[in-house]
N, C-alpha and C positions, 0 to 999 in steps of 0.2 A: 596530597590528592594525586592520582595516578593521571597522568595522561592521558587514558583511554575514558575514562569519564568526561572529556571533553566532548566526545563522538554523543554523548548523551543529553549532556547542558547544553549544548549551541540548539539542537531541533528543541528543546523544551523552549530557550529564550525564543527562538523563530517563532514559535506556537503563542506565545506571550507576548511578542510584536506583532502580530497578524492580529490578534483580537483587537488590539488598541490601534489598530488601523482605520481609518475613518473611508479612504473609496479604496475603488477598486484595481486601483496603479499602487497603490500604497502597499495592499495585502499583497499583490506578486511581485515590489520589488523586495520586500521584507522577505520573501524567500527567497529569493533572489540572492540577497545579502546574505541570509543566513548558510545557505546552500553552498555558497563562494566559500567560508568561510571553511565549511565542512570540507570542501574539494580542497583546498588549502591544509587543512589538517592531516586528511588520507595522503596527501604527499608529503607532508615532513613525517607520519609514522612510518612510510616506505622508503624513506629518507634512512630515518633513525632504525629502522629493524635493520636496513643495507647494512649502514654502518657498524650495528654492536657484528651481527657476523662475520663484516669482514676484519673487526677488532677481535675476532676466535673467540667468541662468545657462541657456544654449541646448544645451549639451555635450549631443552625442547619449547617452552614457553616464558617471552619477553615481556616484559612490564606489568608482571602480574601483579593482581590486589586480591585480598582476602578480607572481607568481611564479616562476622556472624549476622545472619538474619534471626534465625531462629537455632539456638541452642539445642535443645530437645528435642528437633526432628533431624539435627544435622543441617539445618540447611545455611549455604553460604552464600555471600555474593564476591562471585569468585570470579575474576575478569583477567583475561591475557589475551596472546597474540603468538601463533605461529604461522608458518610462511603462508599457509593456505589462506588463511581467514584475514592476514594484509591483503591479499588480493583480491579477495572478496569486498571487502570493506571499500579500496580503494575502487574497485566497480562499481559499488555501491553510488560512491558520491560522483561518480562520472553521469552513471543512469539518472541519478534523481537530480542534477543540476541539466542536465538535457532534459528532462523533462516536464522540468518546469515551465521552460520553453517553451516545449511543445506544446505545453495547455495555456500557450500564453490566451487564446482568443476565448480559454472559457471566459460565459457571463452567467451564469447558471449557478446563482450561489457561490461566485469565487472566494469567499472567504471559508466556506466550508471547505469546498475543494481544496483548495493549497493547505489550512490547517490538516486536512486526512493526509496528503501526501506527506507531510513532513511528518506527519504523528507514525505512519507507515514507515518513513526510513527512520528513524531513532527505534522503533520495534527492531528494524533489519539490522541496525549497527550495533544496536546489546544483542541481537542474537549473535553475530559473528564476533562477538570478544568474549560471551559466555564461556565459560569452565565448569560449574554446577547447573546440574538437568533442569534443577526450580530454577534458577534467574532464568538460563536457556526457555524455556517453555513458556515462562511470564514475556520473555521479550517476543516473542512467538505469536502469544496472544496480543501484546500491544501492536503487532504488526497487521495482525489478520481482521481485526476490529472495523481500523478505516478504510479497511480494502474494498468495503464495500460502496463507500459512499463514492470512494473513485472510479468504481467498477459502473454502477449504477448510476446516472444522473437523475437527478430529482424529478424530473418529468416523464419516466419511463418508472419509478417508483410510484408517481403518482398514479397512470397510466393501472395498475394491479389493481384488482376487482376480486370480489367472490366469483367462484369458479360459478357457474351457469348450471354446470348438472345436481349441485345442491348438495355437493362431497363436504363443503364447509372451508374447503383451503382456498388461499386467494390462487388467480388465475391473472397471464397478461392477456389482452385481446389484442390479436393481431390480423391483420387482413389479407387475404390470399387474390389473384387479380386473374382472371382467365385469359391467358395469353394466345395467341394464333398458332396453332399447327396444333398437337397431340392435345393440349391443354382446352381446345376450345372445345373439343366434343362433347358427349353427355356428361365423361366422369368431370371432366375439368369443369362443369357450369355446378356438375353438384359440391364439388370442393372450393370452386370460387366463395369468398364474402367472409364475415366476422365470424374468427375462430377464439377460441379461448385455449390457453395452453396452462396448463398445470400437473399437480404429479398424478392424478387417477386419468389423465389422459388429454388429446383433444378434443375436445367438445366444439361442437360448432352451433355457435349463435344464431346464425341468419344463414340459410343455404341461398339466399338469393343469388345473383351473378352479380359480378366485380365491375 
């Protein structure tokens, strides 16, 4: 087994320890661990790519594997490493073991949370060993998947409504507040109050004042 499949197995097994988590110190320190584990790794492959070049090892691509997926469409699962994509990688697990951190005070669904974050960098880590456009793209999509559930918190998804003008697309309602000076005058009491925003536009709910 290649070494660079490691970058792969450790977020799956994090992903697999976070479900069997029972609170919610459990689920972030399993990332936590799992995370350590990955930072750990990104430096012995920057370790080990150092070393085969300064052993006059020139190969444009280090510790490749080759796979067949699919015979008849050509498609491979084709994994290496050149200098670019160790550095990437190795960023990789600096960002996402800081920021695990960072979201140490979510409570908002934290076992969803950290499984989308980890599911997100195991997408970024096969992206940047990919060598075939299919693996490259599938880890692309496994990347872009959970992006949203970290982007979005579940209370600002809930928050989404049918749009008010009757377009049929959801809308978020957000509230505008009539401030003192330019805002306070006519226009600003007619923009003040509950707005709806979606893609045929903004609609506004309520013209009342803020």
């Amino acid at each position: 087994m290649s070494f660079l499949l490691l970058f792969i197995v450790i977020p799956v097994l994090t992903v697999i320890g976070i479900f069997f988590s029972k609170t919610h110190m459990q689920v972030k320190w399993t990332a936590v661990i799992g995370m350590s584990i990955q930072l750990i790794l990104a430096g012995v492959l920057i370790y080990l790519f150092l070393a085969a070049r300064a052993a006059g090892n020139t190969a444009e691509i280090l510790f490749s594997q080759d796979m067949v997926w699919y015979k008849n469409l050509n498609i491979h699962f084709f994994i290496g490493v050149d200098g670019v994509s160790v550095a990437m990688i190795g960023l990789t697990a600096i960002v996402i073991f800081a920021g695990i951190f960072a979201s140490w005070d979510v409570t908002d669904l934290p076992r969803e949370f950290f499984t989308s974050l980890i599911l997100l960098a195991a997408g970024v880590f096969g992206f940047f060993i990919s060598l075939d456009l299919f693996t490259l793209f599938t880890f692309y999509e496994i990347a872009v998947i959970p992006m949203y559930h970290s982007i979005f918190p579940a209370e600002v998804v809930a928050n989404f409504s049918d749009c008010p003008s009757g377009c049929g697309k959801p809308g978020f309602p957000f509230h505008i507040r009539a401030e003192n000076g330019a805002g306070s005058g006519k226009s600003g009491a007619k923009q003040a109050g509950m707005h709806h925003f979606c893609d045929c536009g903004i609609v506004s709910e309520n013209s009342g004042g803020g």
